[in-house]
N, C-alpha and C positions, 0 to 999 in steps of 0.2 A: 504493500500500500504506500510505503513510504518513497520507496522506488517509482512508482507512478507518481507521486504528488512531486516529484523531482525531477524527472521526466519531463510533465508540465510542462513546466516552468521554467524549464531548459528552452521548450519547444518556442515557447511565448517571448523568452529573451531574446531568443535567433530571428523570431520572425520582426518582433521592434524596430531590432538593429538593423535586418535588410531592409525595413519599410523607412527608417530614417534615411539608411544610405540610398536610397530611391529618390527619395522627396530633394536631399543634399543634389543628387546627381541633376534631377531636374529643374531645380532653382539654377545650375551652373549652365545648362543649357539655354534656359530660356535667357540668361545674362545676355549668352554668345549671341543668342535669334535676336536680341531685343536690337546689340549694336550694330547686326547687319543690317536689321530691318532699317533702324534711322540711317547706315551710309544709303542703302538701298532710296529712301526715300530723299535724299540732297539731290539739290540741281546738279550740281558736280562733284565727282571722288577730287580727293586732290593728292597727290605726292609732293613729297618730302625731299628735297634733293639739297647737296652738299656739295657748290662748286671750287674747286682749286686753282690754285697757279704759284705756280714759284722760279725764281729766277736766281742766279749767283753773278753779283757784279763786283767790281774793287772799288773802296772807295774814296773817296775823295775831299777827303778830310783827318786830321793829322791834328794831334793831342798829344804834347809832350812837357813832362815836369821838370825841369834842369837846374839843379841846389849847388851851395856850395857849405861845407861846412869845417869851424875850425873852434881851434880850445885852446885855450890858456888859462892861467893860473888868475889870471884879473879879468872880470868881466868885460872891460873899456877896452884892455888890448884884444881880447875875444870880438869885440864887437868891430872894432877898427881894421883888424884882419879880417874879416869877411866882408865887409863894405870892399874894400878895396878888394877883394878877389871876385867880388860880384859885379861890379863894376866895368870891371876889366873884361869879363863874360859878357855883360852883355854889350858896350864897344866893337866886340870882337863879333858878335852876333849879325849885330845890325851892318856893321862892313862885310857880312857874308852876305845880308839880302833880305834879313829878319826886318820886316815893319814894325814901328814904335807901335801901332794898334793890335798885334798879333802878340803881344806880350804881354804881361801881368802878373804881380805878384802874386801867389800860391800858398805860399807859409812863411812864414817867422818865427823862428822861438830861441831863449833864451835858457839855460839845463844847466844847474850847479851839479858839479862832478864830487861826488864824497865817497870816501874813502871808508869801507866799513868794517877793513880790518883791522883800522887803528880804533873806530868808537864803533859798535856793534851795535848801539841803539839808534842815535844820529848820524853817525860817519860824520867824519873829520871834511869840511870842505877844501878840497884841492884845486878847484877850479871851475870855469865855465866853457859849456860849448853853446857857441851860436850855427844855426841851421836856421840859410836864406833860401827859398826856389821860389823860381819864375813859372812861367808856365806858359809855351808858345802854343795858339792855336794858330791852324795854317791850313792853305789850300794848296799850297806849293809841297805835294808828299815826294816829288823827286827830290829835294833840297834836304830833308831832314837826315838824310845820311852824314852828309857834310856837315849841316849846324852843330848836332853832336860832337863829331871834331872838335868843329871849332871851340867848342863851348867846355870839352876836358881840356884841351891842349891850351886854354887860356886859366884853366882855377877852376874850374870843375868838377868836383871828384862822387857828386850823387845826380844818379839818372833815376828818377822816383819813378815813372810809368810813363806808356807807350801805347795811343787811345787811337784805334783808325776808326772814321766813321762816315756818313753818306753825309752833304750837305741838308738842310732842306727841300729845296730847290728839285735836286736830285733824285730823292728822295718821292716829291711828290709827284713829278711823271712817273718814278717806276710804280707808284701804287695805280695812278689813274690807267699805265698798261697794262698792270697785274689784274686787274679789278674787270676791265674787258674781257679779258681772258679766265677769268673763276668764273664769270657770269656763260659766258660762250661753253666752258665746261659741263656748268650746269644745266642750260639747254641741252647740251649733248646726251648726257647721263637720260634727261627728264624723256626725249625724244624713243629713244635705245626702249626703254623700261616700259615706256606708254603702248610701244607699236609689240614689245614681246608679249603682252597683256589684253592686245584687241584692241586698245584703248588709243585717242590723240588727246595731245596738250591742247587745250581752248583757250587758256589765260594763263595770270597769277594772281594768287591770292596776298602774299606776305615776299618780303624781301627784305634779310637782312645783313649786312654788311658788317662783316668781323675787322679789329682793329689790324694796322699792315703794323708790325715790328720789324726792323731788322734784327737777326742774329748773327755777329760775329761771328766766323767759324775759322777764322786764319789763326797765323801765330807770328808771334816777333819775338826774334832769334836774339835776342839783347838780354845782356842781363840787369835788374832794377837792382841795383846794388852800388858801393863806392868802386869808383874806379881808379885804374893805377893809369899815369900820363906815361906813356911810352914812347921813347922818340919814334922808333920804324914801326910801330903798330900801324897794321892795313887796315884800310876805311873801313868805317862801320854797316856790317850789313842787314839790313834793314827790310823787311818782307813784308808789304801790305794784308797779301792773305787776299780772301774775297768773304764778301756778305752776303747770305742767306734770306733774300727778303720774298716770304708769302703774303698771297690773299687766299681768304675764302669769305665765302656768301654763300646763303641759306635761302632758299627759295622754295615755297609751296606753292608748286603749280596747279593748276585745275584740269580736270581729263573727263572725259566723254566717251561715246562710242559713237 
């Protein structure tokens, strides 16, 4: 008896559970019927498309930090030796072809030097260093091989960084030809997809246009560190690289039959 009453209600749990998982399976269908039904019932389907373009060009623009820096035991003579060997750089600059508007100063600083293995709390001050850079922006990137030169072999002994980049200018034609062509992409794709589907593009609905960055992908052979003046040391060489500049746009077109 107890077997039967067990039995039951075994029977009656099994059948719950499949009549839930029925009811579960048919709310998830009629989900799927419900979204056909509304694309079914739109004027038009629309796709979703993803146009590209990218280009690699060099560029044309030229970002360079040129310091000079020195130490003494008195901060005046500290400061007096680097005036004068900055000075002397930049002289030597502008007689290579550097424009007085292509220059500007970068940093300044002034660094007491302590000794902390005579006072291990304070350290003992031993002296100052002063650290001057300029900082030439340029469009002349054939030239910057030589200002270098000229700029260690005059009192320059720190090359802080080495910046290549597209003008503006430059810049904004390659996006407005990139952007032609991510757009012309995405026709292409929307075309392709519409006609393997039965389907034609009739319109668009939505257009939107992703930001252009460029990405540097070069490198410069230089190193950002103090440098030693060597009489026969060969020119500096100097590698532009090229830049990586995409577009993309997003376009929901409209399709028909």
């Amino acid at each position: 008896m107890i077997k039967q009453i067990s039995l039951r209600i075994s029977i009656i749990a099994v059948t719950a559970t499949f009549t839930l998982c029925l009811l579960i399976h048919s709310y998830n269908i009629y989900e799927h019927n419900l979204y056909a039904q509304l694309s079914a019932n739109d004027m038009n389907k629309t796709l979703f498309v993803t146009g590209s373009a990218t280009t690699q060009i060099k560029p044309d623009k030229v970002t360079v930090s040129l310091g000079v820096e020195t130490s003494n035991t008195k901060a005046k003579a500290a400061l007096a030796s680097d005036s004068e060997l900055m000075n002397k750089m930049i002289n030597a600059l502008k007689t290579a072809g550097v424009k007085e508007n292509e220059t500007s100063t970068s940093s300044f600083s002034i660094t007491p030097n302590r000794d902390y293995s005579i006072d291990k709390n304070q350290g003992k001050l031993i002296g100052f260093t002063v650290t001057n850079s300029i900082q030439i922006d340029s469009s002349n990137i054939e030239a910057i091989s030589g200002w270098i030169d000229t700029a260690v072999s005059s009192g320059a002994n720190n090359v802080n960084s080495i910046y290549f980049s597209l003008s503006e200018k430059k810049l904004d034609e390659i996006k407005n030809q990139l952007l032609k062509e991510a757009i012309e992409n995405a026709k292409e794709k929307a075309d392709i997809t519409a006609s393997t589907l039965g389907l034609k593009i009739v319109g668009i609905k939505t257009v939107n246009i992703e930001q252009v960055t460029p990405f540097f992908t070069g490198s410069v052979p230089y190193p950002a560190e103090s440098l030693k003046n060597e009489a026969f040391a060969p020119s500096t060489p100097i590698l532009t690289g090229e830049q990586q500049v995409s577009s993309n746009v997003n376009i929901v077109f409209l399709m028909e039959k």
